[in-house]
C-alpha positions as CSV (number, residue, x, y, z in Angstrom):
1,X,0.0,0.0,0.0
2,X,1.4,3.6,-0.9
3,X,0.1,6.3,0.9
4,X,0.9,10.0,0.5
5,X,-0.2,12.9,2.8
6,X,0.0,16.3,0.8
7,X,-0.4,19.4,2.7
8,X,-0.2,22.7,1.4
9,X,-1.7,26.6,2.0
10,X,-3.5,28.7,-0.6
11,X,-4.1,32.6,-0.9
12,X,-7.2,33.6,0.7
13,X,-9.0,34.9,-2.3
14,X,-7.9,31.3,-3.9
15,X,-9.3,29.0,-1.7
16,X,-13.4,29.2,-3.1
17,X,-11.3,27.7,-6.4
18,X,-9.6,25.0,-5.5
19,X,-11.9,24.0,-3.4
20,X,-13.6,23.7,-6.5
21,X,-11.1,22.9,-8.7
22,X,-11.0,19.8,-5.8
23,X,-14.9,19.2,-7.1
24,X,-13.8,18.4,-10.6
25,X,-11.0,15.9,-10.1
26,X,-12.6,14.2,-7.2
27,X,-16.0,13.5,-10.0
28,X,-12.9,11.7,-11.6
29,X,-11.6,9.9,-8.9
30,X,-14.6,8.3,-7.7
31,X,-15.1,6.4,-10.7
32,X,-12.0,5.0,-10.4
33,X,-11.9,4.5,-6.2
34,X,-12.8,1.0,-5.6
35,X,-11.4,-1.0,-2.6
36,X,-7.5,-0.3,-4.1
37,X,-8.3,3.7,-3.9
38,X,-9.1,6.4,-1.4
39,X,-8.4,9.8,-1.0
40,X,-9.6,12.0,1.1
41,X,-9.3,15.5,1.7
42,X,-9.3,18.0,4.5
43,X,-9.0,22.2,5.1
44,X,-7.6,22.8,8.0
45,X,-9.3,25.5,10.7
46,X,-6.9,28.5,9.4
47,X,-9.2,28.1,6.5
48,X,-6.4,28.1,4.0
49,X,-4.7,25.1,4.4
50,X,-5.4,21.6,2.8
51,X,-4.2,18.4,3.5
52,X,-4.9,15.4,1.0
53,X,-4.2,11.8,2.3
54,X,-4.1,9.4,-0.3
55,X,-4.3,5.4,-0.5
56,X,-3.0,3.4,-3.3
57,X,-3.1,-0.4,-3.6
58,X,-0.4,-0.2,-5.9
59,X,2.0,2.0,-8.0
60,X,-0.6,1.1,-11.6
61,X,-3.5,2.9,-9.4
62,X,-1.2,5.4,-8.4
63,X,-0.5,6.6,-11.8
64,X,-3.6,6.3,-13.3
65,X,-5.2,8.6,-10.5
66,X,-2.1,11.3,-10.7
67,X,-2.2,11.0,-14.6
68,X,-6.0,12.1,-14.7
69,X,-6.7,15.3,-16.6
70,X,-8.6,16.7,-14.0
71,X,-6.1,16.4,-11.5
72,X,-3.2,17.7,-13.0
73,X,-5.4,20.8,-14.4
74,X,-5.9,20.9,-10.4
75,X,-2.3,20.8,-9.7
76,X,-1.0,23.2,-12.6
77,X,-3.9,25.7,-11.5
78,X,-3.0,25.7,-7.3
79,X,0.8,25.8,-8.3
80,X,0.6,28.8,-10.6
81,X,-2.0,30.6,-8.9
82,X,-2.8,29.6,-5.6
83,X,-0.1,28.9,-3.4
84,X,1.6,30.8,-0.2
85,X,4.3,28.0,-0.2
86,X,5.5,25.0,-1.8
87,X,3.3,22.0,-1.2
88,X,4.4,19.4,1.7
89,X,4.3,15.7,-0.1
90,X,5.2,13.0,2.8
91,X,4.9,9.3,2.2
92,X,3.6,7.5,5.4
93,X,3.2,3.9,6.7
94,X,0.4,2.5,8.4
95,X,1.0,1.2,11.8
96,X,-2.8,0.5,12.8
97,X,-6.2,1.2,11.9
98,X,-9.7,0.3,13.5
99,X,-10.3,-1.2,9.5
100,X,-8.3,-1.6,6.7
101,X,-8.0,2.2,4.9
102,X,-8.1,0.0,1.6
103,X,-11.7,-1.6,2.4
């Protein structure tokens, strides 16, 4: 299992579009989340900041989310226009969970 926690802070007059930006490539990923996918995202109380935590069954379901029009239209948008800082991409294992985050 790969998973990735992404955190990053927008502008304040950015943060109505990416969260709708978010919308868009999140349509896309749910037709491709299944029991191998799921990624969930979070805005932290400063209002700004976003965290997405991501679980892949594999590297194949990986790539096929990050390579999904959508999401890199996402990505090219909030880099160019939207962020106070670069993102924060951290890979994490899972030590314990009340279910399988892959379920």
């Amino acid at each position: 299992m790969i998973i990735v926690k992404v955190t990053y802070t927008v502008n304040a007059g950015f943060v109505e579009q990416n969260q709708q930006n978010i919308a868009a490539f999140m349509a896309d990923f749910r037709e491709i989340a299944g029991n191998e996918f799921h990624y969930n995202i979070y805005l932290q109380a400063d209002g700004q900041t976003f965290v997405h935590l991501s679980h892949f069954g594999n590297k194949e379901i990986q790539q096929s989310a990050l390579n999904t029009a959508s999401f890199k239209r996402f990505q090219q948008e909030r880099d160019n226009l939207g962020l106070v800082s670069p993102a924060q991409i951290e890979e994490l294992s899972l030590v314990d969970a009340t279910r399988s985050p892959l379920e």
